[in-house]
N, C-alpha and C positions, 0 to 999 in steps of 0.2 A: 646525762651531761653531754655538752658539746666539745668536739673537742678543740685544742686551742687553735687559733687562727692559721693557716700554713705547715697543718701539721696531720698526720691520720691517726694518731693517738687520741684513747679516750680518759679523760681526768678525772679524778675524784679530790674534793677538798675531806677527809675523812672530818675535821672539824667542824661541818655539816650534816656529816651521815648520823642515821640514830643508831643505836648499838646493834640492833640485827641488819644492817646494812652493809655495817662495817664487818660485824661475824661472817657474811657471804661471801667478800671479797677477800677475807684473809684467808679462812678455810680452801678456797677454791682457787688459791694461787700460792699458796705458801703448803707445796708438795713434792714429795710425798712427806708424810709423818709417821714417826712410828706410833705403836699403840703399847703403852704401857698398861697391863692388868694388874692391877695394886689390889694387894692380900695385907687387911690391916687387922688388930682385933681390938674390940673394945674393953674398957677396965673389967668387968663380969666375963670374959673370953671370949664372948661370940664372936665367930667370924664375918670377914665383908669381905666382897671382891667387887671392884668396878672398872672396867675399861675409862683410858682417856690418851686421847692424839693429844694435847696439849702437851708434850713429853721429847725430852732430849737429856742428854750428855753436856754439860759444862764445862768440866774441869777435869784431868787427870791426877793433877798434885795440888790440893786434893779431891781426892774421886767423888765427883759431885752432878749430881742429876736433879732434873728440874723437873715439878707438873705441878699443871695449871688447871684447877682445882675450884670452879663455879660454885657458888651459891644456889641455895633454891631461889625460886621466884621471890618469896617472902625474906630471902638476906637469911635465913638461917642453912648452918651448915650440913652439908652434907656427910652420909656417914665414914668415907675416909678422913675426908678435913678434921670432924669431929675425934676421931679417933684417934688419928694420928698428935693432932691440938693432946690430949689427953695421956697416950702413951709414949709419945717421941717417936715411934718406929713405924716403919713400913715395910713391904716387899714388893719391887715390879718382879712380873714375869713378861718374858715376851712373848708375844703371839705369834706362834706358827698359823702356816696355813693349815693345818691340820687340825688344828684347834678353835679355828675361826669362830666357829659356829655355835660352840662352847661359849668362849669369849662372850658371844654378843647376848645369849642368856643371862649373863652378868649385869647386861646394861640394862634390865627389866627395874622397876622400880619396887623393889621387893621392899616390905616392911623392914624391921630395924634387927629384928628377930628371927630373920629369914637366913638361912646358910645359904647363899649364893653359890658357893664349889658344889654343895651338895645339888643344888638344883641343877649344874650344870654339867654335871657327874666326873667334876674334879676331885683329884685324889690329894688331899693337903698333906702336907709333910712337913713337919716342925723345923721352925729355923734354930740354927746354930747359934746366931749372937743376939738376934730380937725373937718377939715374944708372935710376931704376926709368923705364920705359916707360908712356904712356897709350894707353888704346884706342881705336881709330879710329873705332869704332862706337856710340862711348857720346856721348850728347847735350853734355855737358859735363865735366871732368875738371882737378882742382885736385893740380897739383907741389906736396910738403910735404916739411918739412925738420922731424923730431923736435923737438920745444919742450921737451919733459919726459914723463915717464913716471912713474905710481903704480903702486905694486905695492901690489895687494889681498888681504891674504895672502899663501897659494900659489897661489891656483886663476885669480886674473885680473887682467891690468893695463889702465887706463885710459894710452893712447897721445895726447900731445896733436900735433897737427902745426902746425906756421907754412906757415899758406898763400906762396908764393913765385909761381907762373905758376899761368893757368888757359886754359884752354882748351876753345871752346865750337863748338856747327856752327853756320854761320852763318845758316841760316834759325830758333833757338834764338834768338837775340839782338837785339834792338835797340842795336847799338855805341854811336850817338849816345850815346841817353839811355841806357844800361846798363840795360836792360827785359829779362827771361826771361821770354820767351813760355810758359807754364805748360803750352797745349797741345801747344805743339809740344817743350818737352822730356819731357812723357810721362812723369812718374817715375813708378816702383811705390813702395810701398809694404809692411812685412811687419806682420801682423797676429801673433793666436798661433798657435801650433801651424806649420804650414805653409803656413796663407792668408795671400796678397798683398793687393793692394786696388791700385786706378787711383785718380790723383786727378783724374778728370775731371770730377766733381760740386762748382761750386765755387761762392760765393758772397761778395760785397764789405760789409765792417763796419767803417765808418770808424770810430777814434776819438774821440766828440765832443769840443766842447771846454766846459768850464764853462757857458759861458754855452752854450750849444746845450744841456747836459744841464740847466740851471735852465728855460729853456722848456718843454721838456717834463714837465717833472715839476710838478705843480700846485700850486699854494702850501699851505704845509702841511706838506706831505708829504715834504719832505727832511729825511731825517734828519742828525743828526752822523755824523763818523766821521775815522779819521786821514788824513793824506794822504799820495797815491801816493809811493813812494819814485820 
């Protein structure tokens, strides 16, 4: 693409691009992500585990998280989609760095029948209020209970969950005050392509407050504009 006349920016119309064009540029600018390891089971109990970056936080009241949840090639589901479609529940765990490597054993395309924790010599620990299992080895790990489901086309649905139990290691946490020690749960992160990222580089940016941000700005020099929603 060129970019527009008078300008060093390069454009994209995505209503143009075909769907792996557009996966490129969103994957490789929309970072970091975290990586949700969803531990789901099917109606007969087996278990499944699969990584996916398509994953966040929505809502607090109510506690609600999201993943975005491909299709195979062929439009049929895959075995969290399916599973979850089938039993309402799920568990994310999160990915430590420590566990990376675990993780991405998950992402092998095991048969249906395949124990993915065992393969990756995770230790399942039966959840509290759903029937899917959390891992033992993962820093922290949120019970969900299906909220709703969009179906994106054919090719992908957005899974929302209602946080129900969570479950954290205890040097992760400050119980008291509900503090998540950042270093010590260690998340990764997926960038594009196939690089991860540590978030151990980190830094504190309070919100001011008005009057803190009129101090500093020198008289004059604020402009209008509307206000924050």
């Amino acid at each position: 693409m060129q970019p527009p006349a008078g300008t060093d920016s390069v454009a994209f119309d995505f209503q143009a691009l075909g769907e792996r064009e557009r996966y490129k540029l969103m994957i490789g600018t929309i970072v970091p992500r975290p990586i949700a390891l969803v531990t789901t089971v099917d109606p007969q109990g087996r278990v499944n585990a699969a990584p996916f970056s398509f994953f966040n936080c929505l809502s607090a009241d109510p506690p609600i998280l999201a993943l975005g949840v491909e299709n195979h090639a062929d439009m049929s589901f895959k075995d969290t989609a399916r599973n979850i479609r089938l039993t309402e529940v799920f568990t994310v765990n999160i990915v430590s760095h420590a566990i990376a490597e675990a993780m991405h054993v998950c992402a092998v395309n095991f048969p249906p029948e395949q124990d993915e924790l065992a393969a990756a010599g995770f230790t399942a620990r039966p959840g509290v209020k759903v029937a899917s299992p959390w891992i033992g080895e993962a820093p922290a790990a949120f019970e969900c209970r299906r909220h709703l489901t969009l179906e994106l086309g054919k090719s992908r649905q957005i899974i929302l969950g209602e946080i129900l139990y969570a479950h954290y290691r205890a040097d992760v946490i400050d119980a008291e005050r509900l503090r998540i020690d950042p270093a010590r749960l260690d998340a990764i992160a997926r960038l594009g392509g196939s690089t991860c990222a540590t978030i151990r580089d980190r830094f504190d940016m309070p919100t001011p407050t008005l009057a803190q941000w009129q101090q500093l700005v020198p008289a004059g020099e604020a402009g209008g504009g509307s206000a924050r929603e």
